[in-house]
C-alpha positions in Angstrom: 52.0 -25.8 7.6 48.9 -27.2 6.8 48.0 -28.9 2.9 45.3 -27.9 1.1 43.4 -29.7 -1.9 42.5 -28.0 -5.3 40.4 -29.4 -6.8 38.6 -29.0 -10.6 34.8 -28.8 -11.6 33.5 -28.8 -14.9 29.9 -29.5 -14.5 29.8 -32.8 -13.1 33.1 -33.5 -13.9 35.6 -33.4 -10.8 39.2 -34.0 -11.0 40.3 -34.0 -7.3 43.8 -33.1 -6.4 45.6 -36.1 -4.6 48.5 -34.3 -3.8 48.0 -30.6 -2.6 50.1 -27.7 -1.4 51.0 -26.3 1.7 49.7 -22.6 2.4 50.2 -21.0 6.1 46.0 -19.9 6.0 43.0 -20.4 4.1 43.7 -16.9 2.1 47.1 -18.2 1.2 45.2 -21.4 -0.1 42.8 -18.7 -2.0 45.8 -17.0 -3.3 47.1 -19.8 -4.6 43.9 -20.8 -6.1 43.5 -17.4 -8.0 47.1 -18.3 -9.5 46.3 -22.0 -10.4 43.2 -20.7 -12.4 45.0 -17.8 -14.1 48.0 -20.4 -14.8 45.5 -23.1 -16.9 43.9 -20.3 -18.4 46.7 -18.9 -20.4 48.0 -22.4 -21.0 44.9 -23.5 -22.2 43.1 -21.0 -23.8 41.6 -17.3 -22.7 38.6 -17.4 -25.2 37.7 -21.3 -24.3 34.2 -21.3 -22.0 35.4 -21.2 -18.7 31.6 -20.5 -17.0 31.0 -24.0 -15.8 34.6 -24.3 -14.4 35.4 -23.5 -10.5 38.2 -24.8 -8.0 37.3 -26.3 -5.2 39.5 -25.5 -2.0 39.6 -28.2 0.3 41.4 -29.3 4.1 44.0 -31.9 4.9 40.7 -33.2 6.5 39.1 -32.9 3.1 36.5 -30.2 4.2 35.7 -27.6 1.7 37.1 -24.6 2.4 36.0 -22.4 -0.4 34.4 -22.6 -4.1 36.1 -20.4 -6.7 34.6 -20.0 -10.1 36.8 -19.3 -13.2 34.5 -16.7 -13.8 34.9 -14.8 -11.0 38.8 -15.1 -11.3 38.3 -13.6 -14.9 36.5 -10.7 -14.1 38.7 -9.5 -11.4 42.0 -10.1 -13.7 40.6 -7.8 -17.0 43.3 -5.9 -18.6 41.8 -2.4 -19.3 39.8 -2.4 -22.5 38.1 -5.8 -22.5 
C-alpha cells in the first residue's frame, strides 16, 4: 500500500510528517486526514483558533495530494445546536 505524508500548517509554520501512514487511495489518505484533525482538536482545545491551521496530504513521492483546512473539517463535524 502506498504511504502518505500529513503534514501541519499554521501560517507559515509547517511541521512535515517524516513518517506517514499507509492508506490503499488518496480518499483513505483524506479519511485519515479528517480523523487526524478531529483527534488534535479535542486534545488540544475545540474553542482555540483553528482558521489558519490545514493538513497538507502528501505522496511517498512528496507530491501534494490535497490541502485540508481545520476549518473545513469543523464545519462538517457540528453537533446540532452550535
Amino acid at each position: 500500500m502506498p504511504r502518505y505524508f500529513f503534514n501541519l500548517r499554521y501560517g507559515h509554520l509547517h511541521v512535515l510528517d517524516s513518517r506517514g501512514e499507509t492508506c490503499s487511495d488518496p480518499g483513505e489518505a483524506l479519511e485519515h486526514a479528517v480523523v487526524a484533525v478531529l483527534d488534535l482538536i479535542t486534545k488540544e482545545g475545540r474553542f482555540r483558533n483553528w482558521a489558519r491551521w490545514s493538513i497538507e496530504i502528501e505522496d511517498e513521492n512528496r507530491r501534494r495530494v490535497a490541502t485540508l483546512p481545520f476549518t473545513l473539517v469543523l464545519k462538517s463535524h457540528r453537533q446540532p445546536g452550535e
